[in-house]
Structures are given as C-alpha cells and as structure tokens.
N, C-alpha and C positions, 0 to 999 in steps of 0.2 A: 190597574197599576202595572201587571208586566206590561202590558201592550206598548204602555212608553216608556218602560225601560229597553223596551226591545226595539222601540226606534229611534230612541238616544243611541245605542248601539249600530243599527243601520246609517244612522247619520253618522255617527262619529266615523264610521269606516269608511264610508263612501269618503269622507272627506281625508283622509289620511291614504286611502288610494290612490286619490285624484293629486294629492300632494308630493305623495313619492311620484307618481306619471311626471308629472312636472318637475322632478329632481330638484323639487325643494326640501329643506330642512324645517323643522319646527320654526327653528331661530330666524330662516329666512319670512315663514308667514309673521312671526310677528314683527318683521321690519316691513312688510307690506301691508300690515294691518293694523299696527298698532294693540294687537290686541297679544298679549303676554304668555312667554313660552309656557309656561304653567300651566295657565288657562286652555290653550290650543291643546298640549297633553292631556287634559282632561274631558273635554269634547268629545276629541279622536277616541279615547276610552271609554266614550258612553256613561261616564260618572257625572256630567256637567250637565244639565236642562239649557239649549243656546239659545238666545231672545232673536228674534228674527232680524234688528238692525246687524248684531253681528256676525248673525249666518248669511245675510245680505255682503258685510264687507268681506268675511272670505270666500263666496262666491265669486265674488270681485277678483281675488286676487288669483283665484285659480282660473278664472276666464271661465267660471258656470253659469248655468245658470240654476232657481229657485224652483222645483218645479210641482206641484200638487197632481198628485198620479191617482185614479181609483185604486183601493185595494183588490187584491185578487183572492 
C-alpha cells in the first residue's frame, strides 16, 4: 500500500511541475480538461487514485506524454 501512495505522490508532482513549467494555473487545466479544480488539486496532492482516461486527458493538455519506465 505505501508503494502507491508514493506514486500517487510522484505522479501528482510530476504533474503540477509540468503544470507550473507551462505557467498554467489549476483553473487553467480544468478549462483544458474539463476536469475540476478540486479534482486537479487533489491528484497534484497525491490524495486522488487518477484513472488512466484522465491521466491520458492531462497529458494532453500539458503536451506529455504516458510513459511506463522499469523501476530502479
């Protein structure tokens, strides 16, 4: 169970990195994604489990991509 608390966490970071790089606001992902500042706050916090459609549409809106890496 930590294992994916701790990559709820790596994900939510990467994505709120990749977010600020791009000098977006919360508010601006969820006018590109439709998907709710709330929500998005949460993710980025690592409190949220993300389903892959919606980790798909903000990759989208950050110009990423998905990517499946071996562990180290």
């Amino acid at each position: 169970m930590i294992k994916n608390e701790q990559e709820r966490q790596r994900i939510g970071q990467d994505i709120a990195q990749l977010r600020k790089e791009k000098r977006m606001t919360q508010q601006d992902m969820t006018d590109a994604t439709g998907v709710k500042r709330n929500h998005i706050s949460r993710i980025e916090q690592g409190h949220y489990s993300v389903g892959f459609d919606t980790l798909q549409t903000i990759a989208d809106a950050l110009d990423a991509d998905i990517r499946i890496v071996p562990r180290q």
